[in-house]
Every structure is written in structure tokens, then in C-alpha cells.
C-alpha positions in Angstrom: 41.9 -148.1 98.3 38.9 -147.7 96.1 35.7 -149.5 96.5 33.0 -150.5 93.5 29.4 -151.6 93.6 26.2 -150.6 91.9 22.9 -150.0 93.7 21.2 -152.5 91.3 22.8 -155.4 92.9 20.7 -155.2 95.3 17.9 -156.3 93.3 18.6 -159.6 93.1 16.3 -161.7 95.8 16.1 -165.2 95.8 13.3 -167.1 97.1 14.5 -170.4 97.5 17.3 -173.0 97.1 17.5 -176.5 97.6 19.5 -177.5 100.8 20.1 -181.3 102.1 16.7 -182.1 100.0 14.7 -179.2 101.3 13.5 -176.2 99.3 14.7 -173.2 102.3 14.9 -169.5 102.3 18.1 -168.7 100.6 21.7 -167.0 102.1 22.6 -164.7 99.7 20.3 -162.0 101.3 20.8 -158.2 101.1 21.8 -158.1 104.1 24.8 -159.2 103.3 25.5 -156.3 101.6 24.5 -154.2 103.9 27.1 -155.1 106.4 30.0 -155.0 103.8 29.2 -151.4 103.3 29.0 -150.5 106.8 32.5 -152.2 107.2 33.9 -150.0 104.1 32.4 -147.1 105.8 34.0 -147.4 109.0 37.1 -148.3 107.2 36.9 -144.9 105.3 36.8 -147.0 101.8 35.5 -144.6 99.8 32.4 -146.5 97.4 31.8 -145.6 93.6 29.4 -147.2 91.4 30.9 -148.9 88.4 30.2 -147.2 84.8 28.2 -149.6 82.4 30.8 -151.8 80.8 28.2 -153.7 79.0 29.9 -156.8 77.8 32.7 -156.9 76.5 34.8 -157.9 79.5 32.0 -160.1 80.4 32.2 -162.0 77.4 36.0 -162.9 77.3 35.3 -164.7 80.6 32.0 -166.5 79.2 30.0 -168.0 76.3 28.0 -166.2 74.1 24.7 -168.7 74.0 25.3 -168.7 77.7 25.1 -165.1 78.2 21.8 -165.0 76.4 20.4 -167.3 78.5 20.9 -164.9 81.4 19.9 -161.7 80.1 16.6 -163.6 78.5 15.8 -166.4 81.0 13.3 -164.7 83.1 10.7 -163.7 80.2 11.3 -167.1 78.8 10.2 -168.5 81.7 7.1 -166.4 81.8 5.8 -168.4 78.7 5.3 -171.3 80.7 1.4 -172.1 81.3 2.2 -172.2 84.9 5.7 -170.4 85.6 7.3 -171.1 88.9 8.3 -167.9 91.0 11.4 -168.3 89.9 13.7 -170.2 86.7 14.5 -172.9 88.1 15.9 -176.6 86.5 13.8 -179.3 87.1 16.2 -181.4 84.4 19.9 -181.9 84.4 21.2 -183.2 81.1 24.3 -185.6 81.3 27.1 -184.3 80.1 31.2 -186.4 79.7 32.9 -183.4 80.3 36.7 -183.4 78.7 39.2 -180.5 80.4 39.8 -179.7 76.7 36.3 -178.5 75.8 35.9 -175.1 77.2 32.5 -174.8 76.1 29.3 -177.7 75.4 28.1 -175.6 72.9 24.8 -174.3 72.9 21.6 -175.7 74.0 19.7 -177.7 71.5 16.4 -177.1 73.0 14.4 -174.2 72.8 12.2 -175.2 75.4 12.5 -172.7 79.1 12.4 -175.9 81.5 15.3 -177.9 79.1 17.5 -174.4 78.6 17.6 -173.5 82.6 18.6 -177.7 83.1 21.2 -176.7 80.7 22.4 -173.5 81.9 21.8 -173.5 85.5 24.0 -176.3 87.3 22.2 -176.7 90.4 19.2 -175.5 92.6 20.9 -173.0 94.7 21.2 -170.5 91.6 17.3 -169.6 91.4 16.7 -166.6 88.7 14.1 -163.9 89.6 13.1 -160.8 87.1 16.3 -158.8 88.5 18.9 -161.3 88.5 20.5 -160.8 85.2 20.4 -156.6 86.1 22.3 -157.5 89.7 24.9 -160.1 88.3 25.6 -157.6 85.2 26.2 -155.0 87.6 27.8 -157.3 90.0 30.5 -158.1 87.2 30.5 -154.5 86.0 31.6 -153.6 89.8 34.4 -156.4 89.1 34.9 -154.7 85.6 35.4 -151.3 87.4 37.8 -152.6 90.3 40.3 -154.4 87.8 40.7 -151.0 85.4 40.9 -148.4 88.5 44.2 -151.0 88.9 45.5 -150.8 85.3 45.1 -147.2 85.7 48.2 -147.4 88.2 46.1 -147.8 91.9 47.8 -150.3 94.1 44.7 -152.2 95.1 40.7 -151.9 94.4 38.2 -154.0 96.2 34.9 -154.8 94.3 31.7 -155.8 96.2 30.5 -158.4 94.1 26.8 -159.8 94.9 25.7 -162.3 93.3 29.2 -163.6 93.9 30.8 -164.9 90.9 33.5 -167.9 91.6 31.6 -171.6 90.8 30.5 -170.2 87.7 31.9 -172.0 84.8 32.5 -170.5 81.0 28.6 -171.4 80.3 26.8 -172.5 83.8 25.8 -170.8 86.3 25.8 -172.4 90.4 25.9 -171.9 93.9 24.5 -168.9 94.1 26.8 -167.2 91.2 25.4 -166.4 87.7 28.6 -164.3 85.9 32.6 -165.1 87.5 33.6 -162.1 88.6 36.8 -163.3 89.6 37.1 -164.8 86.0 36.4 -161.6 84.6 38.8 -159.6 86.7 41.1 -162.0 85.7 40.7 -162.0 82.3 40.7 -157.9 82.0 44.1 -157.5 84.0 45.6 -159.6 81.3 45.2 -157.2 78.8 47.8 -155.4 80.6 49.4 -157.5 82.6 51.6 -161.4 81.8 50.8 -163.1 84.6 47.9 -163.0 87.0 47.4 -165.6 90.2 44.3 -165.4 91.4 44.1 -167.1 95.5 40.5 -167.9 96.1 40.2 -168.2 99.8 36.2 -169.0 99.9 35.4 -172.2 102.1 34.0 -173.4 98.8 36.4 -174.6 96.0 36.5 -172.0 93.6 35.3 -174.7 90.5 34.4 -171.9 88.0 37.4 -170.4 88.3 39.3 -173.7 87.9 37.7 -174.4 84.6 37.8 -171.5 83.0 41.5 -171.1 83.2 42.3 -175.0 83.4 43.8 -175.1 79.9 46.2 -171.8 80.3 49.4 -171.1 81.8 48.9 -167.4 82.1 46.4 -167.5 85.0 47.3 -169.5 87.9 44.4 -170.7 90.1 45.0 -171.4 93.7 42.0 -172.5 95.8 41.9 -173.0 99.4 38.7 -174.9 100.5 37.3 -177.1 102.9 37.5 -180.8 101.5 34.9 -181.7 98.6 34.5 -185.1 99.3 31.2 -184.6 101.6 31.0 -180.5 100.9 30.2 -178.3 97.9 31.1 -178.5 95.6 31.5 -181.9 95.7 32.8 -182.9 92.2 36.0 -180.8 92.0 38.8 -179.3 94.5 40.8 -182.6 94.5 44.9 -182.0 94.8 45.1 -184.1 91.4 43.6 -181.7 89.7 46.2 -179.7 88.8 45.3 -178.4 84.7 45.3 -179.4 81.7 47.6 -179.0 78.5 49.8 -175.6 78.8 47.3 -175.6 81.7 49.3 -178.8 83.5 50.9 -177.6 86.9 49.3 -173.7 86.6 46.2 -175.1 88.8 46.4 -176.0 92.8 43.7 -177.1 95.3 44.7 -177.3 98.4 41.3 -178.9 100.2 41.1 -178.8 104.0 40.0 -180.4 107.2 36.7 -179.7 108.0 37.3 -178.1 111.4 40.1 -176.6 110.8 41.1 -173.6 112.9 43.6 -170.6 112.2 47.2 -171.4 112.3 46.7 -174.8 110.3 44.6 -172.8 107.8 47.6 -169.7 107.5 49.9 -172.6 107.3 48.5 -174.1 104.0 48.0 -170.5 102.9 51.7 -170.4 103.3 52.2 -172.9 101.2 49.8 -171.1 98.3 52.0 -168.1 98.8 55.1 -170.3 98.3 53.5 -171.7 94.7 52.4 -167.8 93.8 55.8 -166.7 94.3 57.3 -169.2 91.9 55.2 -168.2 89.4 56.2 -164.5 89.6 53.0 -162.9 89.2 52.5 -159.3 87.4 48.9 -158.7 89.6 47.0 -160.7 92.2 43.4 -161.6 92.2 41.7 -162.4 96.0 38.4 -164.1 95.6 37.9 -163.0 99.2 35.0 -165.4 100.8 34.5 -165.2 104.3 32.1 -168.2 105.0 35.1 -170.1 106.6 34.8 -167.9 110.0 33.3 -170.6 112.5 29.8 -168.6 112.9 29.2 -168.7 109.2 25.9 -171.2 108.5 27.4 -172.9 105.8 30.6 -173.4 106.6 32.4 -176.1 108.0 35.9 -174.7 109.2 36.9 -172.3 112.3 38.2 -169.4 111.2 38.7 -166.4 113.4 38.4 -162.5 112.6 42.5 -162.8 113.5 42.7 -165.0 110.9 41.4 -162.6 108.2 43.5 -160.2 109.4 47.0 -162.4 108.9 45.4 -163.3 105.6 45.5 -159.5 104.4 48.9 -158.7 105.9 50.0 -161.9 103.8 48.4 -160.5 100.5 49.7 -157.1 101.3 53.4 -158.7 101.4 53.1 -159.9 98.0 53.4 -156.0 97.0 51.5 -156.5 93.9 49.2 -154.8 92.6 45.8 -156.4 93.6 42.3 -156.9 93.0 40.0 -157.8 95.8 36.6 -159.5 94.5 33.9 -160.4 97.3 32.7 -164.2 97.1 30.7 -166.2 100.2 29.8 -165.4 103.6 26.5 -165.6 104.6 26.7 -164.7 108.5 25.0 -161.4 108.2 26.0 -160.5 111.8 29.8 -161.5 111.2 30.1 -160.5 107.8 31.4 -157.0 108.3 33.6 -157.7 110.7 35.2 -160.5 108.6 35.9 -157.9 105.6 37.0 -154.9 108.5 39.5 -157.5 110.0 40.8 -158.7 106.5 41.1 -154.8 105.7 42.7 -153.7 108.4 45.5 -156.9 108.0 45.8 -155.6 104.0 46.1 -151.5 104.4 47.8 -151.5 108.1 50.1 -154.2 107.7 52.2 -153.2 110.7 49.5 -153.7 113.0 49.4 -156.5 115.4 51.0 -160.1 113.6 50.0 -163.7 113.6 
């Protein structure tokens, strides 16, 4: 296996999101990163930094207005007469959202405040001078990982921070700015039919879902803790199943808060069952690990063990796969989350659950 990331992405640091109505430090520290490459290290995961893609790939995934937003928001912002430390939207524009109406368009205003309401969905997605160069490197790492697997590998794993999966085709959230997952997704179609991408974050992967809600090319399987009192709150429902040629190419499979490892593998089992039927040419793992029971925001009881069974499932698929990092925010468990899944997904004769 080959791993991806760019120095730059560790440039990115947030200074604030809004949690349960406070403004608190944020999760998606460096740290984070930090472990992840320890675990690829002891793993002997050999780490290359991605070329620069620029955006090509980026943009099949994303709109064009929205992508300018990024790359311009933070000298915008310095316009202000009194800029903030960060971009940040203090306005959220309403919006009747139809499943067939990929994009809104762009933003009318010109104005910093009204184009970061616009383009950034929620306060946990704060913008600093380096966050456009992280998240294009981030996705460039993505990028990277999805061609060294059209070039023939069996599998690639790309360390993606900022993560990538609740952002939609042109708005950014929870603590993702470009989908990497998305992109990934989008690239391995060029050589590939059919690609089912399993995203098994604690958070429903909502990005994800709505990029690819209209096509049956892409199948979208999330499993997530239940949305009804969790982020993301407004999506992850069974119902919601796609839209159009979309209809029956999209499954949610929300969970008990609480729940613990062989209920979790068991719904897993049933996402396998659905990827099967739909005879996938390459798998996509949006590979969160903020469902392990130490994580601080997650809400289900997930056990190193688990990760592991999780990666000797993926391996049995025998496809050729693409491993994208998402959530996890337990600094001290982090690594050994990703070394346990690892282990499961290149030694799958080791020990079984």
C-alpha cells in the first residue's frame, strides 16, 4: 500500500467552532495528523506527497463560483473594517432545496459577510489564511491516492486533513471545505463503471449523499450514528434513498447511539450485502474513526477490534480500493484506530471477529 499527504495540510489551524452554543477550541488539530503518520510509520506504509493536480479533478466534484470562494475568501475577508480572526458566517440565507438542483447557483452578493453565509454551511468550518492551501492539498492527496489505483495498485490510502465528506457540490461544513471522497469518486470513474463508496464516519456522510444523489453510477452507503439529535441533523434518514436514475443507488443506514461492535459489524454486513449487488468496479472507504467510544464527539462504542473486522471486511471485497481519511478527533486513540483498521485490511488472516 501506498500512502499520500502533503506537508501543507498541516497549515490549516482553526481557532474556533461553535459547539452546543459555545464558541470552543476546535478538534480538527494537527495533532491528528501526527498520530496517523506515526501509525503509517509503524505499519511500514510508505508516505509520498501528492504532485499538484491543480483543479481539474477538483472541479468535476464541485462548483465553479464555489471554488472561488475558497481560494479567495480569506483576502476578502480582510476588506472588512474590522475582520474577525477568521471567515466566518454570521448569516445563513434560506434556501428550498430540490434533490434535482445540484447547484444554487452563485451568490448574488458581493459582500464578504453575505458570500461566507452562502458558502460556508455552519460554524464549525472557520477559514484562516491557509485553509484553501491545506484543503487543496488535502484533495490533491485524495487526487494522488485514486490515480496510483488506476495505474494498477490494489489499494492507496490518502491522509486527507481537512477531511472532505459533509461537503456538498458548493458548501463547505463540519470541518470539511473540498470532498475528498467526492473527488476520489469522481476520478476512478474515468476508468472505472461502477464505484461504491462505504463511508463509515460516525457522522452521515451528507456531502457525499448529495453530490451523487441524482446518479446511478456511484452508490453511496453511509453508516452513522442517528441524525435525529446528532450531526448532521438534517440528512442520514433510511428514506433517503436518491433521486431520479439516483432512486435506490443511495442507503443510510443510521444507528443507535451507544452502539457497540458486533451490532455495528452486523449493519456493516448488511452494507456489504447492498455493495455486492451492485457489482462494483472500485471501492471508496471514507474511513472516519470518531465512532471508537474514547472519541469526544462521538456517540457510539466502537473498539480498536472493531476497526480491525471492518478492514478484513473491505479487504474481502477484493476490489481495488481507495482509502480516504474523514473524522476522529481522539488524538491519543487516533493512531491506533487507523493501525487496527490496517492491520484487519493488509493481514486479513490475522485474528477474526
Amino acid at each position: 500500500m501506498q500512502a499520500f499527504f502533503a506537508p501543507e495540510q498541516m497549515k490549516h489551524d482553526p481557532q474556533q467552532f461553535m459547539w452546543e452554543g459555545r464558541i470552543t477550541r476546535p478538534k480538527d488539530v494537527k495533532e491528528r495528523t501526527d498520530a496517523l503518520l506515526a501509525a503509517l510509520h509503524n505499519m511500514n506504509v510508505p508516505v509520498a506527497p501528492p504532485e499538484d493536480f491543480g483543479l481539474e479533478a477538483i472541479r468535476a466534484a464541485h462548483d465553479a463560483d464555489y471554488l472561488e470562494f475558497l481560494a479567495t475568501a480569506w483576502a476578502q475577508w480582510q476588506t472588512l473594517t474590522q475582520p474577525g480572526i477568521e471567515v466566518l458566517p454570521s448569516h445563513s440565507p434560506y434556501y428550498n432545496a430540490h434533490p434535482s438542483q445540484l447547484s444554487r447557483g452563485a451568490c448574488r452578493p458581493s459582500a464578504p459577510v453575505a458570500r461566507a453565509g452562502f458558502y460556508l454551511g455552519d460554524l464549525s468550518s472557520p477559514m484562516g489564511p491557509h485553509t484553501w492551501q491545506s484543503a487543496l492539498r488535502s484533495a490533491h492527496s485524495a487526487v494522488a491516492a485514486a490515480h496510483h489505483v488506476m495505474a494498477g495498485a490494489d489499494s492507496a490510502y490518502a491522509l486527507c486533513r481537512p477531511s472532505g465528506h459533509h461537503v456538498k457540490y458548493d458548501c463547505a461544513a463540519g470541518f470539511c471545505y473540498l470532498n475528498n471522497t467526492a473527488i476520489v469518486a469522481q476520478a476512478l470513474r474515468k476508468q472505472f463503471a461502477r464505484v461504491a463508496v462505504i463511508d463509515v464516519d460516525v457522522h452521515h456522510g451528507d456531502g457525499t449523499q448529495q453530490i451523487f444523489y441524482s446518479r446511478n453510477d456511484v452508490l453511496t452507503v453511509s453508516l452513522h450514528a442517528d441524525t435525529t439529535t446528532y450531526y448532521p441533523f438534517f440528512t442520514g434518514y433510511a428514506d433517503e434513498t436518491g433521486y431520479g436514475p439516483g432512486q435506490g443507488y443511495n442507503l443510510n443506514l443510521p444507528l443507535s447511539h451507544g452502539m457497540q461492535d458486533d451490532a455495528w459489524l452486523q449493519h456493516f454486513d448488511d452494507a456489504c450485502t447492498q455493495v455486492t449487488a451492485f457489482a462494483p468496479d472500485a471501492l471508496v472507504i471514507a474511513l472516519g474513526f470518531d465512532a471508537h467510544h474514547a472519541d469526544p464527539l462521538g456517540v457510539l462504542n466502537l473498539t480498536d477490534d472493531c476497526f480491525h473486522a471492518t478492514g478484513r471486511r473491505v479487504q474481502a471485497f477484493d476490489l481495488q480500493t481507495v482509502l480516504v481519511q474523514e473524522g476522529g478527533y481522539g488524538v491519543d486513540t487516533i493512531g491506533n484506530n487507523l493501525q487496527a483498521f490496517l492491520e484487519g485490511f493488509l493481514n486479513p488472516q490475522g485474528a477474526a471477529q
